[in-house]
C-alpha positions, 0 to 999 in steps of 0.5 A: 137881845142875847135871847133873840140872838139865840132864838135866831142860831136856833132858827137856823140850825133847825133850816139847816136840818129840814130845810126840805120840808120847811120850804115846802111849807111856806110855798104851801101857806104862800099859794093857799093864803094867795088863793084863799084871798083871791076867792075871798076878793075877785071869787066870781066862778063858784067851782074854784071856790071850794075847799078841796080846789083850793087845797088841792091846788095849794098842795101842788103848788108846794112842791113847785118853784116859785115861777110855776105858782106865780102862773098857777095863781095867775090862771086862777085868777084870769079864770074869777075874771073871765066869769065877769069879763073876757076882755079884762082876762085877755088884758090881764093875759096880755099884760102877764104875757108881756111880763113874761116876755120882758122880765121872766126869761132872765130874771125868774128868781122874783116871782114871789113879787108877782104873787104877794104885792097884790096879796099884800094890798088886799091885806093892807100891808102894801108898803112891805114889798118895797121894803122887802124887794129893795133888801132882798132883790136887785134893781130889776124887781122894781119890774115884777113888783109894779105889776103886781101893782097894776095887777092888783088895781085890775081886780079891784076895778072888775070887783067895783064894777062886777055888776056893770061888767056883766050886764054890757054885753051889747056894748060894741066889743071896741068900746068896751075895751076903751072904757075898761081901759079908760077905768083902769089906767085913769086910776091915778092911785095906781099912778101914785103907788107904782111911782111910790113902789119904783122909787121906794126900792130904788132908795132902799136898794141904793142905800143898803149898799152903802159903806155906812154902820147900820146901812140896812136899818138906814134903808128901811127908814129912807124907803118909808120916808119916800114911800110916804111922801110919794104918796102925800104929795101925789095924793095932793097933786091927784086929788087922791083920798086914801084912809089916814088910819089904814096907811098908819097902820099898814106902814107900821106892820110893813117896818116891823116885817121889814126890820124882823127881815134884817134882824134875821138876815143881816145882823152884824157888830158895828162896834168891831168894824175894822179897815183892812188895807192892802195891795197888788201890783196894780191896785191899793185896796182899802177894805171895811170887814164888819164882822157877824154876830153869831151866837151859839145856842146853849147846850142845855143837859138836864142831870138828874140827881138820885138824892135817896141814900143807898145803905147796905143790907145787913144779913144776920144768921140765928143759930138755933 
């Protein structure tokens, strides 16, 4: 544990120093693995699909907020289905829009939900992100985070039905709107893990800010416990199969993401815990201060020891 600890100050020590460079880095993974999936996935326009579009669009988007690459990935992927379908892009363009309108104009600091639930259900780690929303972000997250959601079941649906999207173009433009949205929003899967997203960092939300001793640990539990029975029980109530090892599996790697984000962000001593109480002229105030773990990282000086013995030199004179 002290070894992890020591790991983590030197974690933070070198954040606080190139604190630039690093962010830089992760927006330039985050945006390249995001594009390199979405081509791998829903890759329908040949000309996105090459190497020097992706990395040049990833390195812009490193030096951009989180907002911009939401809407430059979202472009990208409007962009793949447009080459199947221009209904579903106007759909996905109206959906985005109505994201914008009602979220992102007073709450744009969670726009990393709109890039990464759709990622991590093509990853299989769906179940990280209300986890992760729920300890990271405020209530309102559950708006991004189940769009992602929607979003993410959207491409699916054009990549199922890739070859009979293209080849309806003498469908009456009405009908094909019916059944695309007959296909997507009859999806009773997408029902069972928007209610399971909602209600899931909800509970993790509420329950890390409780006054109780490991509240954030309590958390992640309470979450998995809803995520999963949510999506038993609205998998019964559906008729919804789903794959037992990929739910094991990808709820197993969302806790481990999950408990390394609350070692690394809340790591507090419990066994210090003190009640703090006192008073104003209008108010008794009774406090619990639990105080932080910090630990110094070692200062390490390597002393090098000349072990060769120095004697002095002797000079003789010879007289002749």
């Amino acid at each position: 544990m002290m070894a992890l600890l020591v790991f983590k100050e030197r974690l933070r020590v070198l954040y606080g120093r190139y604190a630039a460079y690093i962010d830089t880095a992760i927006r330039f993974l985050l945006s390249l693995t995001a594009l390199l999936v979405l081509n791998e996935n829903i890759g329908f326009m040949a000309q996105l699909k090459g190497a020097v579009p992706v990395l040049v669009l990833s390195l812009v988007c490193a030096f951009l907020p989180y907002g911009v690459i939401a809407a430059i990935i979202g472009a990208v992927m409007l962009l793949h289905v447009s080459a199947v379908s221009l209904e579903i892009a106007g759909l996905l363009a109206a959906a985005m829009l109505l994201i914008l309108l009602l979220y992102y104009g007073f709450q744009p600091g969670d726009s990393w939900l709109l890039i990464l639930t759709p990622l991590a259900f093509f990853l299989n780690i769906p179940y990280a992100i209300p986890l992760l929303a729920g300890l990271s972000c405020s209530l309102v997250s559950v708006i991004p985070a189940c769009s992602g959601v929607c979003i993410y079941y959207i491409l699916l649906h054009v990549k199922q039905n890739a070859g009979t999207l293209v080849g309806s173009g003498e469908v009456d433009i009405a009908e094909k709107y019916g059944q695309i949205l007959k296909g997507v929003f009859s999806n009773e899967q997408m029902v069972v893990m928007v209610l399971a997203f909602a209600v899931a960092i909800l509970t993790v939300y509420i329950v890390k800010n409780l006054s109780i001793d490991y509240a954030w640990n309590v958390a992640v539990a309470a979450g998995v416990v809803v995520e999963t029975v949510i999506s038993f029980v609205g998998g019964f109530v559906f008729n919804v199969s789903f794959s037992m090892v990929n739910f094991l599996v990808g709820m197993v790697v969302s806790v481990i993401l999950a408990l390394l984000y609350t070692f690394f962000i809340f790591t507090v001593d419990y066994t210090r815990t003190e009640y703090v109480q006192y008073e104003d002229d209008d108010y008794y105030y009774y406090v619990k201060a639990v105080p932080k773990i910090a630990v110094s990282a070692p200062d390490i000086k390597v002393q090098k020891i000349n072990t060769r013995k120095n004697g002095k030199k002797h000079s003789r004179q010879h007289e002749d």
